[in-house]
N, C-alpha and C positions, 0 to 999 in steps of 0.2 A: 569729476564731471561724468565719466561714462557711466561709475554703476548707475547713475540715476535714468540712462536712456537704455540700460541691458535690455530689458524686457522689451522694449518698441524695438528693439536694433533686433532683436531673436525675432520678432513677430515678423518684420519685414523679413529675414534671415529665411524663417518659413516659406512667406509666400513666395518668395524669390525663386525656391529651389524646388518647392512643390511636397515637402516631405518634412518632418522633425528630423530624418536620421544625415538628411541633406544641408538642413538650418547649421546640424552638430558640426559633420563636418568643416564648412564654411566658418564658425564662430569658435572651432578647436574647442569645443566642450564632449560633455556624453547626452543622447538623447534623453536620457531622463532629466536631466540639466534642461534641455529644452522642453520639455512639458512640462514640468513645475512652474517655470517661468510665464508659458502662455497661461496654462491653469491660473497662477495667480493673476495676471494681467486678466484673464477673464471674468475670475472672481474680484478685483475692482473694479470692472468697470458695469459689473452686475450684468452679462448677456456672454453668449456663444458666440466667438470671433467667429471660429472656424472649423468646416464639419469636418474628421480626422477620417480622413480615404486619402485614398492613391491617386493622383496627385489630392495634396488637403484642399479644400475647397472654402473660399469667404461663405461666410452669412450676408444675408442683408449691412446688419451691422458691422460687422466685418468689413465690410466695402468703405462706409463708411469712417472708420477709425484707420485703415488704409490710408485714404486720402491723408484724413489728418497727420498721419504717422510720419508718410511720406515728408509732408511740410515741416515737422517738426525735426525729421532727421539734416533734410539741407540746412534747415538755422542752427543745427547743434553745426554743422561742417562748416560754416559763414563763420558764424561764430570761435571758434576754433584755430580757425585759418586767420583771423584776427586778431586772437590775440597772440598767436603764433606771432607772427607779422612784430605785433608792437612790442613783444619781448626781444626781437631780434634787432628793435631799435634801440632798447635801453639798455644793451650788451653795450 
């Protein structure tokens, strides 16, 4: 289940920390590890997340897929926490 939320979990990773070299650290990767990942997450979603300065800065859009991101990352952790939960019942 996570590789499939990598990319959103790096993007958040980012904004959080204001930097790619800060996302790295926090996600124990190497920064180029995290710009490949936003590149590609950019390149699906066909727009510029986020302008690459000091601290990185959202786009319009970027704000936008933000929000969503956000929501998507609590239901991966609901989610998760859940089935955590029900496997601790079927022990």
């Amino acid at each position: 289940m996570k590789s499939g939320f990598r990319k959103i979990d790096t993007f958040l990773a980012v904004v959080e920390t204001g930097s790619f070299e800060g996302a790295a650290k926090k996600l124990f990767i190497t920064s180029s590890a995290v710009s490949l990942r936003i590149s590609t997450l950019e390149s699906e979603m066909g727009t510029l997340l986020l302008l690459r300065r000091r601290p990185c800065v959202l786009t319009p859009q970027g704000h936008i897929f933000y929000r969503h991101a956000n929501q998507l990352h609590q239901v991966k952790q609901l989610m998760e926490n859940e089935l955590a939960s029900c496997c601790k019942k079927d022990s």
